[in-house]
C-alpha positions as CSV (number, residue, x, y, z in Angstrom):
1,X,49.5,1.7,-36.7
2,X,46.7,3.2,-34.8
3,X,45.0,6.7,-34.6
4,X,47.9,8.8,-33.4
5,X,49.8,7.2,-35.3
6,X,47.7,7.9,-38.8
7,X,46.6,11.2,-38.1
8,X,50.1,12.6,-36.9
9,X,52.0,11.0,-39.9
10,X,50.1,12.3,-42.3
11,X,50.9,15.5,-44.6
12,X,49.0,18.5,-44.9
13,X,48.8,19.3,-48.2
14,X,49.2,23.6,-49.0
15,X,45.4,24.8,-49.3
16,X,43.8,22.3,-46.9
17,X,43.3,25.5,-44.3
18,X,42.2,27.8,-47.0
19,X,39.1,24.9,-48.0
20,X,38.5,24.3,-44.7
21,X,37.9,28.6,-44.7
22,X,36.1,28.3,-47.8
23,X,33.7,25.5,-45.9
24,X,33.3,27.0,-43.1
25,X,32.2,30.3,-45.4
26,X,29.6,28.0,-47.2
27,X,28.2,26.5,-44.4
28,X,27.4,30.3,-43.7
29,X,25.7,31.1,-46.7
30,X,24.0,27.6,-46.8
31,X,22.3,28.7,-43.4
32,X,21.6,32.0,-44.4
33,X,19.6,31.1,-47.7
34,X,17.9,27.6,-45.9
35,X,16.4,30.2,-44.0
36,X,15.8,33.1,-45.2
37,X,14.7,31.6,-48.6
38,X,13.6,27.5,-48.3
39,X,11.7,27.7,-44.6
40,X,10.8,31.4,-45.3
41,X,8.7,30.0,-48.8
42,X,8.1,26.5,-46.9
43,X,6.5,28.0,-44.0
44,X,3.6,29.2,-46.0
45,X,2.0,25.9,-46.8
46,X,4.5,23.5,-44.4
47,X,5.8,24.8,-41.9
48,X,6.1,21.5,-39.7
49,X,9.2,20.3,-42.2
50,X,11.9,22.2,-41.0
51,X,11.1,21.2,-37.7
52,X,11.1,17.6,-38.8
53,X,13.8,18.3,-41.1
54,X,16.3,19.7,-37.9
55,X,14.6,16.5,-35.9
56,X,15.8,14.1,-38.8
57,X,19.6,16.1,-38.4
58,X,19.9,14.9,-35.0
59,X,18.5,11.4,-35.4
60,X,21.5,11.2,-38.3
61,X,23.8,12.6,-35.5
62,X,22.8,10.1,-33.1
63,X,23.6,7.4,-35.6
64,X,26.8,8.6,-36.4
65,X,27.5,8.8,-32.3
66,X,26.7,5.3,-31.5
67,X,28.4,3.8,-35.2
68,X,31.6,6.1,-34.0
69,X,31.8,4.2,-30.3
70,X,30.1,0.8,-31.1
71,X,30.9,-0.2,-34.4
72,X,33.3,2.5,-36.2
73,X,34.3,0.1,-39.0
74,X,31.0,1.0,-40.4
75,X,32.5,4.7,-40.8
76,X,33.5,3.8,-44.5
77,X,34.1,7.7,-45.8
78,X,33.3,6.0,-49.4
79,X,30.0,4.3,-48.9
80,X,28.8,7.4,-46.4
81,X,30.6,10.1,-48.6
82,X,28.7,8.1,-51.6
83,X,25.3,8.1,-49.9
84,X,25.4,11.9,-49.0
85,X,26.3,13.0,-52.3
86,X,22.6,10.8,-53.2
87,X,20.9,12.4,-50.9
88,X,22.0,16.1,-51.6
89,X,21.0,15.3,-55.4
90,X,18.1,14.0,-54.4
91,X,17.0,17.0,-52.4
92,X,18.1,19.4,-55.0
93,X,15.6,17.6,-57.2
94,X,12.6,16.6,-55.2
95,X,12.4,20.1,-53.1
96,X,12.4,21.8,-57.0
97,X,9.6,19.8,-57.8
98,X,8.0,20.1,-53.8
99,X,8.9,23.7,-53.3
100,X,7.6,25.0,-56.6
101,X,4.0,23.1,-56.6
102,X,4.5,23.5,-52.4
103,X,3.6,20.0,-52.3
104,X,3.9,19.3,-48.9
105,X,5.2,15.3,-48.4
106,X,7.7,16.0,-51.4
107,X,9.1,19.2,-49.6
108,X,9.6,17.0,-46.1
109,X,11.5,14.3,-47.9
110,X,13.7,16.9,-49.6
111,X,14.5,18.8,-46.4
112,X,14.6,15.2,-44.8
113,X,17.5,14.5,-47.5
114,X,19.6,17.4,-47.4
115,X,19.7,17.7,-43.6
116,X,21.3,14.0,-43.7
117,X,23.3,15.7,-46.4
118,X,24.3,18.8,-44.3
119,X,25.1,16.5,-41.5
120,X,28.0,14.3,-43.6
121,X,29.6,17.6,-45.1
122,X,29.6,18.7,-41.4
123,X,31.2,15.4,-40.6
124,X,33.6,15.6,-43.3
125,X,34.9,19.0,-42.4
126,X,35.6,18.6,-38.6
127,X,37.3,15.8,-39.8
128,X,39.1,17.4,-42.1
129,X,40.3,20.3,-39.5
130,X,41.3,18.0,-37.2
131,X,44.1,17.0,-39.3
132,X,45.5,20.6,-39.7
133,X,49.2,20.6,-39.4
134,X,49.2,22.7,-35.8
135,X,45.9,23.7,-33.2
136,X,46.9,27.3,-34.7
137,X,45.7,26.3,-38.0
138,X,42.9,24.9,-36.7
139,X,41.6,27.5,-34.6
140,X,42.1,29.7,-37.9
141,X,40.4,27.7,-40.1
142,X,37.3,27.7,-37.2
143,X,37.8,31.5,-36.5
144,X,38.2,33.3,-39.7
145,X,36.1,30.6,-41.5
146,X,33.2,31.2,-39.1
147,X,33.5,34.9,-39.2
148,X,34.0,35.6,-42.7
149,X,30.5,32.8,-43.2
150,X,28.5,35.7,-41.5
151,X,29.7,38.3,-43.5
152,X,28.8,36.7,-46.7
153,X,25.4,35.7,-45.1
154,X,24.6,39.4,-44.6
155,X,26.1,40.9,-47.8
156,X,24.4,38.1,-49.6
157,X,21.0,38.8,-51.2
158,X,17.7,37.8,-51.1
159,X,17.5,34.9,-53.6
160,X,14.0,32.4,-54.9
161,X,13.3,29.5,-52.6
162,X,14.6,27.5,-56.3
163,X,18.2,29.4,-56.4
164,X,18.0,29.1,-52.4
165,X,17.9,25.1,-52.3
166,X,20.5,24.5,-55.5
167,X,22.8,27.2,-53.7
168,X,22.5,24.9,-50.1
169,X,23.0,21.7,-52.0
170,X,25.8,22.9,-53.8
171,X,27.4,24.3,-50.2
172,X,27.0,20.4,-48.9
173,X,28.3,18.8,-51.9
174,X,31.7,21.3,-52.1
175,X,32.6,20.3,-48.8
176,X,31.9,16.6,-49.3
177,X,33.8,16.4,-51.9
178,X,36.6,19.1,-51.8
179,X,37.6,17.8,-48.3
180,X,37.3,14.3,-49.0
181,X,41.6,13.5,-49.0
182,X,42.0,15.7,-46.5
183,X,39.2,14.2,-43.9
184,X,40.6,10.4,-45.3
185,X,43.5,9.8,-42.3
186,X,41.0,10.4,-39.9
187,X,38.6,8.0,-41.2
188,X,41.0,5.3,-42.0
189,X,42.7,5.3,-38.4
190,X,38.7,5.2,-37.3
191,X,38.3,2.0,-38.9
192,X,41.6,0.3,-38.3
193,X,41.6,0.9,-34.2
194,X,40.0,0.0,-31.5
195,X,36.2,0.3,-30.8
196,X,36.1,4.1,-28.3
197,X,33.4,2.1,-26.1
198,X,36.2,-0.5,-25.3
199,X,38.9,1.9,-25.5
200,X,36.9,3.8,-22.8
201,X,36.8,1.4,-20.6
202,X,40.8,1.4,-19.6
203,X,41.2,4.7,-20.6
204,X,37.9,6.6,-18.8
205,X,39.8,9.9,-18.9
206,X,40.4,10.2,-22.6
207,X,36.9,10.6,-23.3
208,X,34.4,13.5,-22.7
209,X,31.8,11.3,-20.5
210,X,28.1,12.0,-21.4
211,X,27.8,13.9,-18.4
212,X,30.1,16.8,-19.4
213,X,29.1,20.3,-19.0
214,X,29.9,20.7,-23.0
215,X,26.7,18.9,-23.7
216,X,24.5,20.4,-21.8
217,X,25.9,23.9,-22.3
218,X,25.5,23.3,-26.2
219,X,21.8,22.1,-25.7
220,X,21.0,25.6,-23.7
221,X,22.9,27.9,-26.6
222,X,20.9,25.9,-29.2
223,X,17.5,26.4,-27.7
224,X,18.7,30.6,-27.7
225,X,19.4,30.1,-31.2
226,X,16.1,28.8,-32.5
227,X,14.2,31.1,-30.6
228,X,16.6,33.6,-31.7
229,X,16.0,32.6,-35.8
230,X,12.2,32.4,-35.4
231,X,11.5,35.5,-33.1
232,X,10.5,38.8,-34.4
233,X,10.0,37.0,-38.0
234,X,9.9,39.3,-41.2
235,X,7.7,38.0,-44.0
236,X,8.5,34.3,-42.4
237,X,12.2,35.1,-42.3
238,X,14.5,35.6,-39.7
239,X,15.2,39.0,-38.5
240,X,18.0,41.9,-40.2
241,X,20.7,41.6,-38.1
242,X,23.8,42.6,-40.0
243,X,24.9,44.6,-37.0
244,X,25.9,41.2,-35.1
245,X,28.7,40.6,-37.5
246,X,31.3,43.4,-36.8
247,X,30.7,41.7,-33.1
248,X,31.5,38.2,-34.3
249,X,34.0,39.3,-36.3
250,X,35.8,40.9,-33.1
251,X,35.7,38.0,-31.4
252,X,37.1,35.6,-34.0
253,X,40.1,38.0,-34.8
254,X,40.5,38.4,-30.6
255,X,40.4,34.2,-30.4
256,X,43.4,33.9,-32.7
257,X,45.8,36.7,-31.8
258,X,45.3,36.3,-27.9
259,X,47.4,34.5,-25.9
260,X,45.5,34.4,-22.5
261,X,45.6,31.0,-20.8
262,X,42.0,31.0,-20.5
263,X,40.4,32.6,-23.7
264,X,38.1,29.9,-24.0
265,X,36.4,30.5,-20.4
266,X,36.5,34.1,-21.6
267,X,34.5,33.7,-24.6
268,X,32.4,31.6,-22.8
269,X,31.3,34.6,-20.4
270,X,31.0,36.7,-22.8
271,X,28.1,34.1,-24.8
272,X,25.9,34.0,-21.8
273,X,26.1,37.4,-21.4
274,X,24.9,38.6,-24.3
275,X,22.7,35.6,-24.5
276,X,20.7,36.5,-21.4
277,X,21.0,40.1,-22.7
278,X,18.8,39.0,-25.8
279,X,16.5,37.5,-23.7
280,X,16.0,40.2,-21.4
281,X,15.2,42.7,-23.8
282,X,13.3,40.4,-26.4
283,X,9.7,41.6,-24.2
284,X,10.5,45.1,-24.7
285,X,10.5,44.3,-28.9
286,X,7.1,42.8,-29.0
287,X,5.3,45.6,-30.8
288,X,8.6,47.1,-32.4
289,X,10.7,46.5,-36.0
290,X,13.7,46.4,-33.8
291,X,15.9,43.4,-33.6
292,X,18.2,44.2,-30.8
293,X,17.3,40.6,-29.0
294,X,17.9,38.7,-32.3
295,X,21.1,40.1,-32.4
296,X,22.0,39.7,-29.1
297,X,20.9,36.2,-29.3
298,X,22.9,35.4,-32.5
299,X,26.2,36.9,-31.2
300,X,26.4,35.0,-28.2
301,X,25.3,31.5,-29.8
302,X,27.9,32.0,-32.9
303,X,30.5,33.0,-30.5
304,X,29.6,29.7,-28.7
305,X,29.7,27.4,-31.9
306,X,33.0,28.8,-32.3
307,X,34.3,27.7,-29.0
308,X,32.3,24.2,-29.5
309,X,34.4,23.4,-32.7
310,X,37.4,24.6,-30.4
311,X,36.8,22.1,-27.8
312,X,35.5,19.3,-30.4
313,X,38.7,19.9,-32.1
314,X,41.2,20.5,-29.1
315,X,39.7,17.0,-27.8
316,X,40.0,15.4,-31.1
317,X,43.7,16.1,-30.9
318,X,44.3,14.6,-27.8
319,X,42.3,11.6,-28.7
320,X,41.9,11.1,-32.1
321,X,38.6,8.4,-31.4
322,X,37.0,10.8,-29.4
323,X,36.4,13.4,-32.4
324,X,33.3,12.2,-34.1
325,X,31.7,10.9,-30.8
326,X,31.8,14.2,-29.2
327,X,31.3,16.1,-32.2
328,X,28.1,13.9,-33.3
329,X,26.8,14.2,-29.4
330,X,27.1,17.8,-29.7
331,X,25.5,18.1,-32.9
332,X,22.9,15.8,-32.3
333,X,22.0,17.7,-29.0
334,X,22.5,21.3,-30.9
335,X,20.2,20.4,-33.4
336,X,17.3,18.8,-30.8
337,X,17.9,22.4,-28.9
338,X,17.3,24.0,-31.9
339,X,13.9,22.8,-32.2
340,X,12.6,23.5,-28.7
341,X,13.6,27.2,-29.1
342,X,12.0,27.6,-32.7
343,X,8.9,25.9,-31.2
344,X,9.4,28.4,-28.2
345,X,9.6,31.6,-30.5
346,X,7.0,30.4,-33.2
347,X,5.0,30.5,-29.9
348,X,5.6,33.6,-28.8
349,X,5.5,35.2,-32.1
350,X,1.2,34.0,-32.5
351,X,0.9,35.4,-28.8
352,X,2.1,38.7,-29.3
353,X,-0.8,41.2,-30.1
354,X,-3.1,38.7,-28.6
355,X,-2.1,38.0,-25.3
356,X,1.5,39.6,-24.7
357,X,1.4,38.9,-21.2
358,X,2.0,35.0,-22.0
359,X,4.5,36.0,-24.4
360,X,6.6,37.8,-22.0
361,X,5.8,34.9,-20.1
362,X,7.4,32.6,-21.9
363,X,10.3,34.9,-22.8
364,X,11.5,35.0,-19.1
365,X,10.9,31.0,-18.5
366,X,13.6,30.6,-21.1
367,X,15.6,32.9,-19.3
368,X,15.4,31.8,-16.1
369,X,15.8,28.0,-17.1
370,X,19.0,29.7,-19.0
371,X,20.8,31.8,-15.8
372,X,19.3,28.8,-13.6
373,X,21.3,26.1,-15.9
374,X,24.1,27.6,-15.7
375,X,24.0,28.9,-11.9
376,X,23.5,25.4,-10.8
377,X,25.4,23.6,-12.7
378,X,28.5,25.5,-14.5
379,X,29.7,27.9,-11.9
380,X,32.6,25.8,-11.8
381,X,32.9,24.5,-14.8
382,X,35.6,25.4,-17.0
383,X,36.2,24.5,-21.2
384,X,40.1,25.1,-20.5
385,X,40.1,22.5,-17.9
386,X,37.2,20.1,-20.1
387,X,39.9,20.7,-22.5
388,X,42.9,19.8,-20.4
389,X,40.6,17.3,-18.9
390,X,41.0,14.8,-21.6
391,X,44.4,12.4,-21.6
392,X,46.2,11.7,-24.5
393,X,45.5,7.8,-25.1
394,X,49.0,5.9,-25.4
395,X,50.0,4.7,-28.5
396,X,49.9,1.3,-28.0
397,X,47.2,1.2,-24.8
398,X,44.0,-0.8,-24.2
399,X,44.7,-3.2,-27.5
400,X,45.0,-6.7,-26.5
401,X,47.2,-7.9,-29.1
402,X,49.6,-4.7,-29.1
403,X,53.1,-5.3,-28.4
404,X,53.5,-3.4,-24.6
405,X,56.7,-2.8,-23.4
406,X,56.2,-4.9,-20.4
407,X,55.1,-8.0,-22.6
408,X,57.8,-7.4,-24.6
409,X,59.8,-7.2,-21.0
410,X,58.4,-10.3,-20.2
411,X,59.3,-12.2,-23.6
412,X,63.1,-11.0,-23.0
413,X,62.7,-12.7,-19.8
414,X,61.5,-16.0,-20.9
415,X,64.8,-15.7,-23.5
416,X,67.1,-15.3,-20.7
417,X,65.8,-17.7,-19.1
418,X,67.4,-20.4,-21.6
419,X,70.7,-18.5,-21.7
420,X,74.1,-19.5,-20.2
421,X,73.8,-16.1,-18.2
422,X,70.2,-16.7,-16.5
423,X,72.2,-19.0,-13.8
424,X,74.3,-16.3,-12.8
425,X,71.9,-13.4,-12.7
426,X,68.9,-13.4,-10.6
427,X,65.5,-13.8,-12.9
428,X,63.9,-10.1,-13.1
429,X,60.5,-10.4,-11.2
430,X,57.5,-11.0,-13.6
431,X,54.7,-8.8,-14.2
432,X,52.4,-10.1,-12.1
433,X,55.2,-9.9,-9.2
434,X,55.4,-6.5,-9.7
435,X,51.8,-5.5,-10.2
436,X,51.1,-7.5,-7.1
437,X,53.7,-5.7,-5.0
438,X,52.4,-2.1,-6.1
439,X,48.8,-3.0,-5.4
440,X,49.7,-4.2,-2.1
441,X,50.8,-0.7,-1.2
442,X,48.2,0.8,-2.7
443,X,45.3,-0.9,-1.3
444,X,44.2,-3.0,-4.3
445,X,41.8,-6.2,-3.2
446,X,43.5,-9.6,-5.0
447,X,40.5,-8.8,-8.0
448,X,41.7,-5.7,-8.5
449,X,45.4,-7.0,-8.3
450,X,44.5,-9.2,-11.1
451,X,42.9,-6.8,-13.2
452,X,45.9,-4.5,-12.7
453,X,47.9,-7.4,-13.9
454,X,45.7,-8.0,-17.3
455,X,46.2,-4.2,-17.9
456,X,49.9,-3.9,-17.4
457,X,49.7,-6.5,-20.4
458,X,47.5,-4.5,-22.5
459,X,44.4,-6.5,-22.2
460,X,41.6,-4.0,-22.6
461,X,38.0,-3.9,-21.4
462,X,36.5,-6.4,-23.6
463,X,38.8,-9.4,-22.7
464,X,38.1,-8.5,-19.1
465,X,34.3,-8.4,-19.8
466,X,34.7,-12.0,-21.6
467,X,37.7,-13.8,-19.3
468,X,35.5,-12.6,-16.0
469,X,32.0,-12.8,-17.6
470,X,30.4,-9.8,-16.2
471,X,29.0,-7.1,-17.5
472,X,30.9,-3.5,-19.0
473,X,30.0,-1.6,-15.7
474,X,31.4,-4.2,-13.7
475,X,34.6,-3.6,-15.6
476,X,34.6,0.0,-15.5
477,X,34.1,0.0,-12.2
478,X,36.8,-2.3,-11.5
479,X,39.1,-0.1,-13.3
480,X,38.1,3.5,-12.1
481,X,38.9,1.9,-8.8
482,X,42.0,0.7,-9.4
483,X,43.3,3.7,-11.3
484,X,41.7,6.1,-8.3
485,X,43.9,3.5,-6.2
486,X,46.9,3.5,-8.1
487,X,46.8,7.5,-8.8
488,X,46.7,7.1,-12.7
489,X,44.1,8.3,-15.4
490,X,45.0,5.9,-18.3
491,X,46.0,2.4,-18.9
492,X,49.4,3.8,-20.6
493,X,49.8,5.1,-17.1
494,X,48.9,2.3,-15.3
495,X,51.9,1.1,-17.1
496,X,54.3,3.2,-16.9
497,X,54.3,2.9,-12.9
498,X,54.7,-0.5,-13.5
499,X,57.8,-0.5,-15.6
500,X,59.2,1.9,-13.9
501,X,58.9,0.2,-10.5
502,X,61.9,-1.3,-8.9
């Protein structure tokens, strides 16, 4: 049974959507308090450890990107479920002890253990939507869920950097462990199927490739939101900006009653608009207690990390092994973003009064880089078509020892072949007869006619790599050729034009 398979068969138990809601609300309230309480009372003696703290978030990212496409079968949702409940109990007791004497290497390795912490519960609960029962549910659970988590962050009140950390920790652990059936199929079919970096290989166009516009995009919007969370700080806190949320709000009810084709692209528009809004205007707030660029900025990036869990999510469904490598690439890039814009607006924040030119200064680089990012490079890019972009990986495709319908073809050959009737029928032509007929019209070279051949079987990248000895680029450019050739954009493609031949 692979991926599909798993993921599809399984039941959604009534109240999965509501506690994937309920996460999505916490992870709210967890940021809200992380900031405005634990960095707003670390700041004063440390303020290096949240940036090493968001650094140590996308290190654990990274890990989880290259475990999720080299080695997934060290995903075990025990062992890793198991080792970020420790490290959430360990934060919630070291930063009590570091946070209250403000002792400065005990406060790092508490931030240090609930950000690996934060980063399994996040983990957990993509996993977990991503086995919602229809897309609808899904975009419900990311809408409403993300929506309702900034309303309780602004009715919420101020708390002690002690009730601030317990109420974060608790927040990781509820979703940890509240999700943990629900986020199991996913993680099972992870360690039961084929590695994604040999899946890849045969079926290029089921993966988001490094090189998508997502990744970038997301790296922009997270540079706009640390410098959006450290700008304008009151009392080492980020800036009021309850006003945001009747905006955010709007868009999460507009995402899940519209039916346009292309809300995503929509919503996409709108982010960078108000984006470079909130940069515009965030010179003209230097000597001011307004916080019209905060809010600016925080609109358009929690629009966007709405229409990031879409697209994780929507790709996730098409490809089940291409959840948790996209998602941790996109976390591990959000959270690196983060940090360049915090160090930005930190900046900025010491230069105004002092030398306000440089401030503005470096207020408009980050907006030019912004509109010159996206000017360049995403004037044609479109999430609906990133989306749309991705192909459904077959269900038995690019596993060597999966039982094809042409190899199945071919072992009903070999039968008749003994039979009474095989001397009066003519023998059926093999596969390699028929793989070397379509490659002849297509233009294959005899390499690439024998590579064709190994696919139609269901041999996938890494028996190519060992039967040919070269190197995985070699393959994968053997076989972006061949399906460029043949017109196809996955190996279950590749064949179906074979059986279907005559």
């Amino acid at each position: 049974m692979d991926a599909q398979e798993t993921i599809d068969g399984s039941q959604c138990p009534r109240g999965r959507l509501a506690l994937c809601i309920v996460s999505f609300t916490l992870f709210g309230i967890a940021g809200f308090t992380l900031n405005a309480s634990v960095y707003a009372h670390v700041s004063s003696y440390c303020g290096i450890a949240r940036e090493i703290a968001t650094l140590v978030n996308a290190v654990a990212f990274l890990a989880l990107f290259f475990m999720a496409t080299r080695t997934p079968r060290l995903i075990d949702q025990r062992q890793l479920t198991t080792i970020g409940a420790g490290c959430a109990l360990t934060a919630a007791l070291v930063l009590e002890f570091g946070l209250t004497l403000q002792v400065p290497w005990a406060t790092i390795v508490g931030l240090i253990c609930a950000s690996i912490a934060s980063a399994w519960a996040t983990t957990v609960l993509v996993s977990a939507v991503s086995g919602l029962q229809s897309p609808q549910a899904a975009l419900v659970s990311i809408a409403c869920g993300m929506a309702l988590g900034e309303v309780a962050a602004v009715a919420h009140p101020p708390v002690p950097f002690n009730i601030g950390a317990a109420e974060t920790i608790a927040c990781y652990l509820f979703s940890m462990l509240a999700l943990y059936r629900a986020a199991s199929p996913l993680f099972a079919a992870i360690q039961n199927a084929e590695r994604p970096i040999v899946l890849e290989l045969a079926n290029p166009e089921s993966f988001l490739p490094p090189s998508s516009g997502l990744y970038l995009c997301t790296l922009l919007f997270s540079i706009a939101t640390g410098y959006g969370l450290t700008f304008g700080e009151v009392d080492r806190a980020p800036a009021n900006i309850g006003i945001s949320v009747a905006v955010i709000a709007g868009a999460a009810l507009w995402l899940v009653f519209s039916r346009s084709s292309d809300k995503e692209d929509t919503l996409f528009s709108f982010c960078v608009l108000t984006v470079v809004g909130g940069f515009m205007v965030a010179p003209f707030m230097f000597l001011t207690d307004l916080a019209s660029a905060n809010a600016l900025l925080r609109i358009g990036v929690r629009c966007f990390d709405m229409l990031v869990w879409l697209v994780v999510i929507a790709v996730g469904a098409r490809n089940p092994l291409a959840l948790l490598p996209t998602f941790a690439l996109v976390r591990a890039l959000g959270a690196l973003g983060t940090d360049i814009g915090a160090i930005a607006g930190h900046t900025t924040n010491e230069l105004i009064g002092v030398d306000s030119g440089m401030a503005a200064l470096i207020t408009g680089c980050a907006l030019f880089l912004f509109i010159a990012f996206l000017w360049t490079g995403f004037r044609s890019f479109s999430f609906h078509d990133a989306i749309n972009g991705v192909v459904k990986v077959g269900d038995t495709a690019g596993r060597a020892d999966a039982p094809l319908t042409l190899a199945e073809g071919s072992s009903t050959t070999r039968d008749a072949e003994d039979s009474p009737a095989a001397h009066q029928d003519p023998e059926p032509p093999t596969i390699e007869e028929r793989c070397t007929a379509i490659g002849k019209v297509h233009g294959l070279t005899g390499r690439e006619i024998e590579i064709f051949a190994f696919l139609a079987r269901g041999r996938n990248g890494q028996f190519l790599m060992d039967h040919y000895v070269v190197s995985r680029n070699t393959v994968k450019s053997h076989i972006k050729h061949i399906y460029a050739k043949l017109g196809v954009h996955s190996q279950q493609e590749l064949i179906d034009l074979v059986e279907h031949n005559d």
